[in-house]
FILOMI-113509 format. One line per 8 residues: their letters; for each residue x, y, z of N, C-alpha, C. Coordinates in Angstrom, 1 decimal. Layout:
N
a	X,Y,Z,X,Y,Z,X,Y,Z  ...
This chain:
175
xxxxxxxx	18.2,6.2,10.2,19.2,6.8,9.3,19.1,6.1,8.0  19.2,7.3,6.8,19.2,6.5,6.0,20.3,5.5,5.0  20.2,4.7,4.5,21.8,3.7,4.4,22.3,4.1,2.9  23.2,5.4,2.8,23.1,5.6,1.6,25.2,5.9,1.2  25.7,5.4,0.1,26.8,5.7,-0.1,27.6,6.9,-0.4  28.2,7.4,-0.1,28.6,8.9,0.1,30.1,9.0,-0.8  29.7,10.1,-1.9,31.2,10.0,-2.3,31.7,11.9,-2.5  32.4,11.9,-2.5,32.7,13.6,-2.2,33.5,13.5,-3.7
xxxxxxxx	33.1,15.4,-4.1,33.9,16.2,-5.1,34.2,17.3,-4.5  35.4,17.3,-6.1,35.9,18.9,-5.5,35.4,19.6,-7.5  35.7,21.1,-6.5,35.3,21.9,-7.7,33.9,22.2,-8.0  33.3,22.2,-9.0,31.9,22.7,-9.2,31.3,21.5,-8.3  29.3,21.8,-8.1,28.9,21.2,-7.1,28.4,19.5,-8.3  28.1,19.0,-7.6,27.9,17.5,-7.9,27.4,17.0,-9.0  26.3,18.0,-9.1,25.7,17.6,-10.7,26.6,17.9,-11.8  27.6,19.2,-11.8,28.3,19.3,-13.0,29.2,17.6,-13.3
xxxxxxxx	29.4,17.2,-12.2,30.1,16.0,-12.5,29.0,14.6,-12.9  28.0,14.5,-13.1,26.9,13.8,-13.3,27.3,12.9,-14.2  27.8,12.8,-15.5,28.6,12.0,-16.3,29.5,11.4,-16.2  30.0,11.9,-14.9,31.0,10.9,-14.3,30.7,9.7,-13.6  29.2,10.0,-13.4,28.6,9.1,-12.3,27.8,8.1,-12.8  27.2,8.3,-13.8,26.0,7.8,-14.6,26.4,7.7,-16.3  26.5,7.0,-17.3,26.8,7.4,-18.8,25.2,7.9,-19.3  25.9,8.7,-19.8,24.9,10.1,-20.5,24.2,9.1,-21.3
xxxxxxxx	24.0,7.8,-21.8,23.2,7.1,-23.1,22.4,6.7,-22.0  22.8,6.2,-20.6,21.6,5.5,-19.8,21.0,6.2,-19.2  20.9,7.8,-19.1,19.9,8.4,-18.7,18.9,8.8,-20.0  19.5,8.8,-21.1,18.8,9.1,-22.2,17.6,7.6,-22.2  18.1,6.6,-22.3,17.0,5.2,-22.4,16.3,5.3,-21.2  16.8,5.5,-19.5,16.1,5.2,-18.3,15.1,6.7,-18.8  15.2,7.9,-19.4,14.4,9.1,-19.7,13.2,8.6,-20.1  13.4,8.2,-21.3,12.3,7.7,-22.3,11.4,6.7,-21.7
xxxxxxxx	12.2,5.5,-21.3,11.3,4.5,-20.7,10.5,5.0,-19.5  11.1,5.9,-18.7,10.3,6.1,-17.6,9.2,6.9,-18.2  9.6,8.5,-18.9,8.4,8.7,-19.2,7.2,8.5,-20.1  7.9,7.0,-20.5,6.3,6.3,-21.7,5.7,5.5,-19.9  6.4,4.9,-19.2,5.6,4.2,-18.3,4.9,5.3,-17.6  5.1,6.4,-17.8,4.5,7.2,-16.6,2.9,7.6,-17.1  3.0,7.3,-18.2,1.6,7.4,-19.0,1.1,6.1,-19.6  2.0,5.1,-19.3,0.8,3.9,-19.7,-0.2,3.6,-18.7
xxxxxxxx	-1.5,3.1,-19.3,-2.6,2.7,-18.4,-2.1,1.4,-18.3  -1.4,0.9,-18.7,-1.7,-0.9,-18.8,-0.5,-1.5,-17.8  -1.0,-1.8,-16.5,-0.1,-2.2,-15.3,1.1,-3.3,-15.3  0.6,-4.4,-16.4,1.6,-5.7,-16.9,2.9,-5.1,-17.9  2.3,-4.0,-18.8,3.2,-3.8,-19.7,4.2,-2.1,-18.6  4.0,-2.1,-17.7,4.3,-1.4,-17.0,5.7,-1.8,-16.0  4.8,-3.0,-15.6,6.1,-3.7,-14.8,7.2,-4.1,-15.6  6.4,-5.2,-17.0,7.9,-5.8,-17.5,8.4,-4.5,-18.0
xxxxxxxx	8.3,-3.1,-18.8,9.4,-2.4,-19.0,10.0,-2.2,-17.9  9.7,-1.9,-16.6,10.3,-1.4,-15.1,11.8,-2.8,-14.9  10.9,-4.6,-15.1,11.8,-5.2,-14.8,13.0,-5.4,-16.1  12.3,-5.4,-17.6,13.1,-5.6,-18.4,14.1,-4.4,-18.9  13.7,-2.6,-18.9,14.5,-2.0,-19.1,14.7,-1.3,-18.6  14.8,-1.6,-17.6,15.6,-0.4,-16.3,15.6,-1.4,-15.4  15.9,-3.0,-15.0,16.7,-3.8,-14.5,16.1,-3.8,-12.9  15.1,-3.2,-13.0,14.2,-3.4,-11.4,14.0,-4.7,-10.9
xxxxxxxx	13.8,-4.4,-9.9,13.2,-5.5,-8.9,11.7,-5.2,-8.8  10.3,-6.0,-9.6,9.0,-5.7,-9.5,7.9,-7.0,-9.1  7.6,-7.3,-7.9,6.9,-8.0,-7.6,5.5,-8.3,-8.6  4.9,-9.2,-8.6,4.1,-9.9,-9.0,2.7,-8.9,-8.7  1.9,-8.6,-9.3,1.0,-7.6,-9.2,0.9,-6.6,-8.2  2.3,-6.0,-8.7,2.5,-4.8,-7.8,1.8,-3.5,-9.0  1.5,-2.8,-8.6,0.5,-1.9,-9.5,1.3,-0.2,-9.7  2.1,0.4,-10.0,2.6,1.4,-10.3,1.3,2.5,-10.7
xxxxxxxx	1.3,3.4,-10.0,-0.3,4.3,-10.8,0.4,5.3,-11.5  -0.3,6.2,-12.3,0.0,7.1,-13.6,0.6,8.1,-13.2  1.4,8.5,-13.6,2.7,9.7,-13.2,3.7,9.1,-12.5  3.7,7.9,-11.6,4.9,7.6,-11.0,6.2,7.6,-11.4  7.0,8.5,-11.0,8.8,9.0,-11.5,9.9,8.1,-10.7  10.4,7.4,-11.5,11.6,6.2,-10.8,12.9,7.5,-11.1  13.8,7.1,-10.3,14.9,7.5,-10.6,15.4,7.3,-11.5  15.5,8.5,-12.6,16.4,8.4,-14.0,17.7,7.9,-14.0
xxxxxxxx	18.4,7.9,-12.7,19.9,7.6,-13.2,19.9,6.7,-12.6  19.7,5.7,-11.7,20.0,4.6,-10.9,18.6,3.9,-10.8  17.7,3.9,-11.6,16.5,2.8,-11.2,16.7,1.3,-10.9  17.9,1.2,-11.5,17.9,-0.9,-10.7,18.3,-1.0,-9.0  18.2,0.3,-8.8,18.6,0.5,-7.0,17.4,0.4,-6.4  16.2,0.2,-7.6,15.0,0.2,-6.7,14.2,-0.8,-6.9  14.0,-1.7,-5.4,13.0,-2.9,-5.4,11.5,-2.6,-4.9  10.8,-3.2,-5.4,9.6,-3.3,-5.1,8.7,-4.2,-5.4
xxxxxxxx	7.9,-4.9,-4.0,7.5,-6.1,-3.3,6.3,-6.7,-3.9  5.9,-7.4,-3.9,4.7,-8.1,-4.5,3.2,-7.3,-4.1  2.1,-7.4,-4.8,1.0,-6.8,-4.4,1.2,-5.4,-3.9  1.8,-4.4,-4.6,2.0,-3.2,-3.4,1.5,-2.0,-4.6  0.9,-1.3,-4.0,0.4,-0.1,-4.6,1.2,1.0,-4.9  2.1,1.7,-5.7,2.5,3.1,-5.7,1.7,4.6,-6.1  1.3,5.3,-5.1,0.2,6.0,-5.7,0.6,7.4,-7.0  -0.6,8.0,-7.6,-0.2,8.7,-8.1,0.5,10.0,-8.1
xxxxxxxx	1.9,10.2,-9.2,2.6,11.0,-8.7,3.6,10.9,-8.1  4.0,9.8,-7.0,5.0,9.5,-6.6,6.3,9.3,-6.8  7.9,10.1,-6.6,8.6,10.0,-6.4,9.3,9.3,-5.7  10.4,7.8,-6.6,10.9,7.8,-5.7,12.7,8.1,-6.2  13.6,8.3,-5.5,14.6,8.8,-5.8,16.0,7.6,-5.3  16.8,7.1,-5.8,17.9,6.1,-5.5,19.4,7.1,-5.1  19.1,8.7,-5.7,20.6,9.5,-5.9,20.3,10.5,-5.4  21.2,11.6,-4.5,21.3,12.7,-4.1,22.5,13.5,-4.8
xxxxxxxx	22.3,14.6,-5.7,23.5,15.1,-5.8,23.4,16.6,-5.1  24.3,16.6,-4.5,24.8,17.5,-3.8,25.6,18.8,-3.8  26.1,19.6,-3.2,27.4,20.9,-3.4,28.7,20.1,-3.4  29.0,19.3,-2.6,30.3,19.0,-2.4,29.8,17.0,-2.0  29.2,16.4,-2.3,29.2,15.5,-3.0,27.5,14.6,-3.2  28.0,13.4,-3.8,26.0,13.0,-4.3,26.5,11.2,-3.2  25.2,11.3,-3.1,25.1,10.3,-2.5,24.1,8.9,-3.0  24.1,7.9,-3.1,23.7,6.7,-3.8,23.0,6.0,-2.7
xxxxxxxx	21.5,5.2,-2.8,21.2,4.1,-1.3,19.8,3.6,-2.6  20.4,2.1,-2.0,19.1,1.0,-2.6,17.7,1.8,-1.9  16.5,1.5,-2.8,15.6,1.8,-2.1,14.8,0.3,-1.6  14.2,-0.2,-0.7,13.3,-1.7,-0.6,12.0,-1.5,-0.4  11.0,-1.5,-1.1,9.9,-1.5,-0.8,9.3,-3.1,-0.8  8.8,-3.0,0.4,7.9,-4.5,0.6,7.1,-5.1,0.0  6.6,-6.2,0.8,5.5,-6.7,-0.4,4.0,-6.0,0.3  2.9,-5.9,-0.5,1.6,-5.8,0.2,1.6,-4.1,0.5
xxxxxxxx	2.4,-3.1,0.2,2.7,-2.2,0.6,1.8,-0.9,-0.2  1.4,-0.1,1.2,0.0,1.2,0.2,1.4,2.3,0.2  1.4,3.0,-0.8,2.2,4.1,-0.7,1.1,5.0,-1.4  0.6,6.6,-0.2,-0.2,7.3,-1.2,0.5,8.5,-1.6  -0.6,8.7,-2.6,-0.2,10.0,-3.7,0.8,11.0,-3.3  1.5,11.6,-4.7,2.2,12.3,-4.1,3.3,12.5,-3.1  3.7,11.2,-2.8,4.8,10.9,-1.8,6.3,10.9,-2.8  7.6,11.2,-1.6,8.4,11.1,-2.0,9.2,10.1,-1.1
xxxxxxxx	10.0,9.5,-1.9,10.9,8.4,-1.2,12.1,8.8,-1.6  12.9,9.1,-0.6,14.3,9.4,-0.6,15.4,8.1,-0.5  16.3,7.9,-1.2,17.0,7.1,-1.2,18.0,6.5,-0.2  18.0,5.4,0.4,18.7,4.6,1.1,17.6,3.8,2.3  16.2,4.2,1.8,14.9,3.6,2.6,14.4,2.1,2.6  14.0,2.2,3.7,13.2,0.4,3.0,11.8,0.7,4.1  11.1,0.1,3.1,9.7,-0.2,4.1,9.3,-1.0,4.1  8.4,-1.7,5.2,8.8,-3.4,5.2,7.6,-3.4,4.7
xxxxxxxx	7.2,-4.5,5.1,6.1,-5.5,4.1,4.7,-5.0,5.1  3.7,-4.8,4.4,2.4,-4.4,5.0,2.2,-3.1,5.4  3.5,-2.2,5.3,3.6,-0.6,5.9,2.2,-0.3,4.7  1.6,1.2,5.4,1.1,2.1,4.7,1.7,3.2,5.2  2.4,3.7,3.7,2.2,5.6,3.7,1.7,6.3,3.1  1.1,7.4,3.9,-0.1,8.4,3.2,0.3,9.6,2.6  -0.8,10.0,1.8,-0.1,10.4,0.8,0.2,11.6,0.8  1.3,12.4,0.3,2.2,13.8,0.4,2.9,13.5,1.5
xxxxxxxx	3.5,12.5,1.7,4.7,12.1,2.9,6.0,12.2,2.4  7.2,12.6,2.8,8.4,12.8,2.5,9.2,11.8,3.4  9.7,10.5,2.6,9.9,9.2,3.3,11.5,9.6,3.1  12.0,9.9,4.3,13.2,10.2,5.1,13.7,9.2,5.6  12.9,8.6,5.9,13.8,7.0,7.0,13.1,5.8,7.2  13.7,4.7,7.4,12.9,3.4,7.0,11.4,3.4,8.1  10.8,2.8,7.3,8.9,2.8,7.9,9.0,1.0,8.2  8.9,1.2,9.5,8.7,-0.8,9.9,7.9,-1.4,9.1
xxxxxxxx	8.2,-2.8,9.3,6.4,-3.7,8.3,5.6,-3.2,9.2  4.2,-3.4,8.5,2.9,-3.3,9.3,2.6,-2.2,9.8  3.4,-0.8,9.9,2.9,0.3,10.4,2.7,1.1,9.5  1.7,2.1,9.8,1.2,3.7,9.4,2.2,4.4,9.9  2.3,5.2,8.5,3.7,6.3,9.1,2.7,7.6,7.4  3.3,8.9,8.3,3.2,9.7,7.0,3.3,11.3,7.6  3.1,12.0,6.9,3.4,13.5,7.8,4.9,14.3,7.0  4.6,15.2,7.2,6.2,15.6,6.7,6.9,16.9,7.7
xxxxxxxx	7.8,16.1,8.7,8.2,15.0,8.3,7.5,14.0,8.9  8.0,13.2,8.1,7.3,11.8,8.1,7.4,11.3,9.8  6.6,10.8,10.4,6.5,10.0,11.9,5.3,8.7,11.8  5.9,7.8,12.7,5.1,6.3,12.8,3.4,6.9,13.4  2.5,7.2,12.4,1.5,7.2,13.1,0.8,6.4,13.9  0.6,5.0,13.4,0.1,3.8,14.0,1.5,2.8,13.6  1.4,1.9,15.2,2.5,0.7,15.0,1.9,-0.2,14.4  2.8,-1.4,14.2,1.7,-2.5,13.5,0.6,-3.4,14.4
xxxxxxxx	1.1,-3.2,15.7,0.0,-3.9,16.8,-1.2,-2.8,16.6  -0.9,-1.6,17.1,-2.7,-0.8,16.7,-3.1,-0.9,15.2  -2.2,-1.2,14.6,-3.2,-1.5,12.7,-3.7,-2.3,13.1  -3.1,-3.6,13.6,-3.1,-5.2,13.6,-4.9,-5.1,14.6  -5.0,-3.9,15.4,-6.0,-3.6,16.3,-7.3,-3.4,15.7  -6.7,-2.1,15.0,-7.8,-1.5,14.1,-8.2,-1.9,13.1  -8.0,-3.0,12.4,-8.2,-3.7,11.1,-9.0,-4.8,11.8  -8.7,-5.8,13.2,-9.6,-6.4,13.6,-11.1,-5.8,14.0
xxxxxxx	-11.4,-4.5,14.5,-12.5,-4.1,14.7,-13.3,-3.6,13.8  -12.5,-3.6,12.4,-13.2,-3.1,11.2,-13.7,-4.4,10.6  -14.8,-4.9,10.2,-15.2,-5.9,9.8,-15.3,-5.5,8.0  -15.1,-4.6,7.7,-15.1,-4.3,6.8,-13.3,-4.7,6.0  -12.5,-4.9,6.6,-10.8,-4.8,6.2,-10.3,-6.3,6.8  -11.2,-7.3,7.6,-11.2,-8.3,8.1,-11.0,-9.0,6.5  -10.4,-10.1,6.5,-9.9,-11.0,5.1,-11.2,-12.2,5.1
């Protein structure tokens, strides 16, 4: 389940109320910064805007690829782990707005972590440290450390004991 905070409206559906939830200047700056990062090539000047102007949590050569879309209205809701890949195109999302209400959940991404192309991450997730998800996966619910998960919907394809398996008989992924 995903761990996400739930607040109900009345009257029009959730987005008309969006201003009430977010100030209209910090989606205008979180706009801009995301989409200059979404086209920079340069991975260092990528992070510090992610850590310094949109207040993230970005591990130490964690690598963001080109197109990746953070959540415009809540990006400091999203951590992400040291050494970890985001592939291209990836969504990830911190807010749901809804008909009759929106809903808010941190997102955690681990350290060491492959996320492929085209994936969406829905808000209130965490995936631990060493997961890989592949890519065009619709991440619904938290992905253990160490395992293969992907599919939509998403399911544990490999645990982390058969990775832990299959990585030992590959001499090639051996460290």
């Amino acid at each position: 389940m995903r761990k996400t905070k739930r607040y109900r409206v009345h009257g029009a559906n959730s987005l008309w109320h969006v201003y009430k939830t977010v100030p209209f200047w910090k989606v205008v700056k979180n706009f801009i910064v995301i989409q200059t990062a979404r086209y920079t090539p340069f991975l260092a000047l990528k992070n510090w805007m992610y850590r310094t102007l949109l207040k993230m949590k970005v591990g130490d050569q964690t690598s963001f690829a080109l197109m990746v879309m953070l959540d415009v209205m809540f990006p400091e809701k999203i951590s992400v782990g040291r050494n970890t890949v985001i592939g291209y195109n990836t969504t990830i999302l911190a807010h749901e707005y809804l008909v009759k209400e929106y809903r808010l959940g941190e997102v955690k991404i681990g350290d060491e972590v492959m996320i492929g192309a085209n994936t969406t991450i829905l808000p209130g997730v965490t995936i631990g440290d060493g997961a890989i998800v592949s890519a065009g996966t619709l991440v619904h619910k938290d992905v253990p450390p160490g395992c293969f998960a992907g599919g939509n919907p998403m399911r544990i394809i490999f645990s982390k004991e058969e990775m832990d398996r299959r990585m030992a008989e590959d001499p090639f992924l051996k460290d």
